[in-house]
Structures are given as C-alpha cells and as structure tokens.
PLY file of the C-alpha trace (Angstrom):
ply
format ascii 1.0
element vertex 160
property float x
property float y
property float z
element edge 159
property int vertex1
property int vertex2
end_header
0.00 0.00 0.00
1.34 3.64 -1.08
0.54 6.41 1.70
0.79 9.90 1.57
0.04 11.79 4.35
-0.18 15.38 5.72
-1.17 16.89 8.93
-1.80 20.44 9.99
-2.78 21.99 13.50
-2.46 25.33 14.53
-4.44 27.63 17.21
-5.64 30.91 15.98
-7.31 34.21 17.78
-9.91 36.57 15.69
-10.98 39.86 17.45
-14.57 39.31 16.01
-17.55 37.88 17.70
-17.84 33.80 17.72
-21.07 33.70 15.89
-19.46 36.02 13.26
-16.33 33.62 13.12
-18.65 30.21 12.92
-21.02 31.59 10.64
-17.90 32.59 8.05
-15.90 29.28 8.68
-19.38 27.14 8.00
-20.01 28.61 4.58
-17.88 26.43 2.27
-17.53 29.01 -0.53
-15.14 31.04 1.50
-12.53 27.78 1.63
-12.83 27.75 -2.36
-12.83 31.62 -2.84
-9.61 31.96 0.13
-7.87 28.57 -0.02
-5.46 28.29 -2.78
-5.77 24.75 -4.22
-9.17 24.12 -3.59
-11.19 24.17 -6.92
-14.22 23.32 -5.97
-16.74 21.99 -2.87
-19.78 20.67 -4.17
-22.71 19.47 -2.17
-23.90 15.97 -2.80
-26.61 13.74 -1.80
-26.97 12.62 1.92
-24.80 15.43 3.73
-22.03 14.88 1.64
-19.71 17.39 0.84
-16.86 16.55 -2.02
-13.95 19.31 -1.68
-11.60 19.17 -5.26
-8.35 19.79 -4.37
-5.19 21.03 -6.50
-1.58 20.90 -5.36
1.74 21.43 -7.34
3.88 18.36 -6.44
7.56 17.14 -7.56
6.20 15.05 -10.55
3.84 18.16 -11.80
0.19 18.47 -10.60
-1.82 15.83 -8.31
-5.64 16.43 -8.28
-7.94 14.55 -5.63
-11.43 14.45 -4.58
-11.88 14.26 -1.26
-15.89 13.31 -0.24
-16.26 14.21 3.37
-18.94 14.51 5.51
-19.99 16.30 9.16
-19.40 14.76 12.19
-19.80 17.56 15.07
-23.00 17.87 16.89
-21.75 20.27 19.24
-22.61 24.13 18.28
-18.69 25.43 18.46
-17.10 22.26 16.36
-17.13 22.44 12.63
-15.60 19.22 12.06
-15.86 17.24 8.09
-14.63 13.21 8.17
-14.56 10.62 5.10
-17.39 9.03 4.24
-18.36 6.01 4.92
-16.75 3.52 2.79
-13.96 5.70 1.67
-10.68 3.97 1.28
-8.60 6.21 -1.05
-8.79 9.72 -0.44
-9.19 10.62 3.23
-9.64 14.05 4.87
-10.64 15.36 8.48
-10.92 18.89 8.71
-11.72 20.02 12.59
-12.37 23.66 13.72
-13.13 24.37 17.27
-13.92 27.56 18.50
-14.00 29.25 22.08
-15.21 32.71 23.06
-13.41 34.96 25.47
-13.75 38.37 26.10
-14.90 39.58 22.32
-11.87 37.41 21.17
-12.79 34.26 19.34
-10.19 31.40 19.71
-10.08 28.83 17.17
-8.46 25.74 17.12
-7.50 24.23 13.86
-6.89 20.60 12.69
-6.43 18.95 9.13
-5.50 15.43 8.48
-4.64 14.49 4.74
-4.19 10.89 4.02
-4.42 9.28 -0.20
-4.44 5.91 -0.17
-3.22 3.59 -3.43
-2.20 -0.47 -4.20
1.01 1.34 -5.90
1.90 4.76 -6.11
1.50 4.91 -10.15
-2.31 4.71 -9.35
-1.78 8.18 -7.81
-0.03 9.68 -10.71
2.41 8.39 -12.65
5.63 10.07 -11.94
4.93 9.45 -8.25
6.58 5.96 -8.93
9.96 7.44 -8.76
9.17 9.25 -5.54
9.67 7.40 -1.94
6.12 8.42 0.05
7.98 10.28 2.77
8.94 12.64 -0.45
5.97 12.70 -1.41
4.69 13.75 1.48
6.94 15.76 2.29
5.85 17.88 -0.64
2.45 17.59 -0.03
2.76 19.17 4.15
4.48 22.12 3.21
2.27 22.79 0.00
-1.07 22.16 2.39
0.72 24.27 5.09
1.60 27.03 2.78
-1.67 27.20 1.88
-3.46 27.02 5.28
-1.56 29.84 6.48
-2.59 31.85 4.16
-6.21 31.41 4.31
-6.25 32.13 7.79
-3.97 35.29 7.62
-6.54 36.08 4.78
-9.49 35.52 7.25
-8.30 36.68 10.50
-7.59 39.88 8.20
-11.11 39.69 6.66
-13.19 39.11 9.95
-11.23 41.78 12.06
-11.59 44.81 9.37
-15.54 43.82 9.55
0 1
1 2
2 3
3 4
4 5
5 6
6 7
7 8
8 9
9 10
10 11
11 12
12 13
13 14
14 15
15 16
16 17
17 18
18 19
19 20
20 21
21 22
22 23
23 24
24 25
25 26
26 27
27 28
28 29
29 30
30 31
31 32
32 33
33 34
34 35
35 36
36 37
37 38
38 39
39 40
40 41
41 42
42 43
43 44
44 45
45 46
46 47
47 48
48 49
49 50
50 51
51 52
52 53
53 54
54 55
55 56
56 57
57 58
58 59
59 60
60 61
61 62
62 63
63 64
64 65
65 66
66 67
67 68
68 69
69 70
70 71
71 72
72 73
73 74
74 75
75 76
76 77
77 78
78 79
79 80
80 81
81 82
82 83
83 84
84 85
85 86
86 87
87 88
88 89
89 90
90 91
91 92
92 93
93 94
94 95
95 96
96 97
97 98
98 99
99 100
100 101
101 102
102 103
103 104
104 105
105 106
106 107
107 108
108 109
109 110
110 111
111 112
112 113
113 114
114 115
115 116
116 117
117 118
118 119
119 120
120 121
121 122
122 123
123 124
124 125
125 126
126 127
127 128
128 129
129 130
130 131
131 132
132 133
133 134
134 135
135 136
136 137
137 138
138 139
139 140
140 141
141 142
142 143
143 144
144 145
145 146
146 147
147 148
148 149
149 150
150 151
151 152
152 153
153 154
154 155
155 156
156 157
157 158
158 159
C-alpha cells in the first residue's frame, strides 16, 4: 500500500464575535474563494460534501477528490470526516472555537491521508518518488496554503 500523508494543526485568535467567526468558517464558498488549491466543494446527496483539491507536487500536478462529511454535533465544532466507505482519499478537517472576552479562539486541525495499491495509481511520476517525499511535498504545499487562508481571514473578519 502507497501512503501519503499530511497533517496540519495550529491555534488561531480573531478579534470578532464567535457567531461572526462560525457563521464565516461554515459557509464552504469562503474555503474555495480563500484557499489556494481548492477548486471546488460541491454538495452531494446525503450530507455529503466533495472538496476538489489542486496541489503542485515534484512530478507536476496531483488532483484529488476528497468526499467528506460532518461529524460535530456540538454548536462550536465544525468538524468534516470521510465518508463512509472511503478507502482512497481521506480528509478530516476540525475547527473548534471558544469565546473569550470579544476574542474568538479557534483551534484548527487537518489530516490528509491518499491511499493507493502502488503509487503509479496516484499519478504516474509518483513511482519514482519514496512516500515520505511525497509527502513531504504535499505538508508544506497544504501548510503554505493554510496559512494563508487564515492570515486572509483573521484579516477579513477583524476589518468587519
């Protein structure tokens, strides 16, 4: 089995009022319209949302959809898992915010894991790539681009 994985946490503090902060964060066209690489999140039957992701990578560009759905009940967690079923491309995508003092903290988390038999069924160049390359490549292009959606938003929800 060929694994590539990437992980991202960070914690994050937005003078703006929770709801305000939620309310932005929930609404998945900001993640296509601020967060380079993702092309597209379309809603599907049964709760389903499919994010279409972009990344440059050593052997030229790797696409991936990644169907997720939410698993949060609680009113401050935005959290998206895989599907059911889903063996190949895997994505958990937690936000957890807290409230104090007209300061909203948020706590990020983002777990990236593509699954294949051999890496060629990935893309083909990736067969003359070890995975930790691979990944490699793939954590600092996700972390490039996570911390510049949230500059982008912290920036966005503060001037507001």
């Amino acid at each position: 089995m060929f694994r590539v994985k990437s992980s991202f946490k960070t914690k994050l503090e937005i003078k703006a009022p929770l709801n305000q902060v939620r309310e932005f964060f929930a609404d998945l066209r900001h993640f296509t319209d601020f967060l380079g690489g993702v092309e597209s999140i379309r809603r599907e039957p049964g709760g389903v949302a499919r994010w279409t992701i972009a990344t440059d990578t050593p052997v030229g560009l790797v696409r991936m959809s990644l169907p997720v759905r939410q698993t949060s009940p609680h009113a401050n967690v935005i959290e998206w898992s895989p599907v059911m079923h889903e063996t190949q491309n895997l994505m958990r995508y937690s936000l957890k915010f807290e409230e104090r003092k007209g300061v909203t903290l948020i706590n990020v988390s983002q777990q990236v894991e593509l699954r294949r038999k051999r890496a060629w069924d990935l893309h083909p160049g990736v067969g003359l790539m070890s995975e930790a390359r691979l990944s490699s490549a793939l954590q600092r292009r996700i972390n490039e681009a996570i911390e510049g959606f949230l500059l982008q938003v912290k920036e966005k929800l503060e001037a507001a």
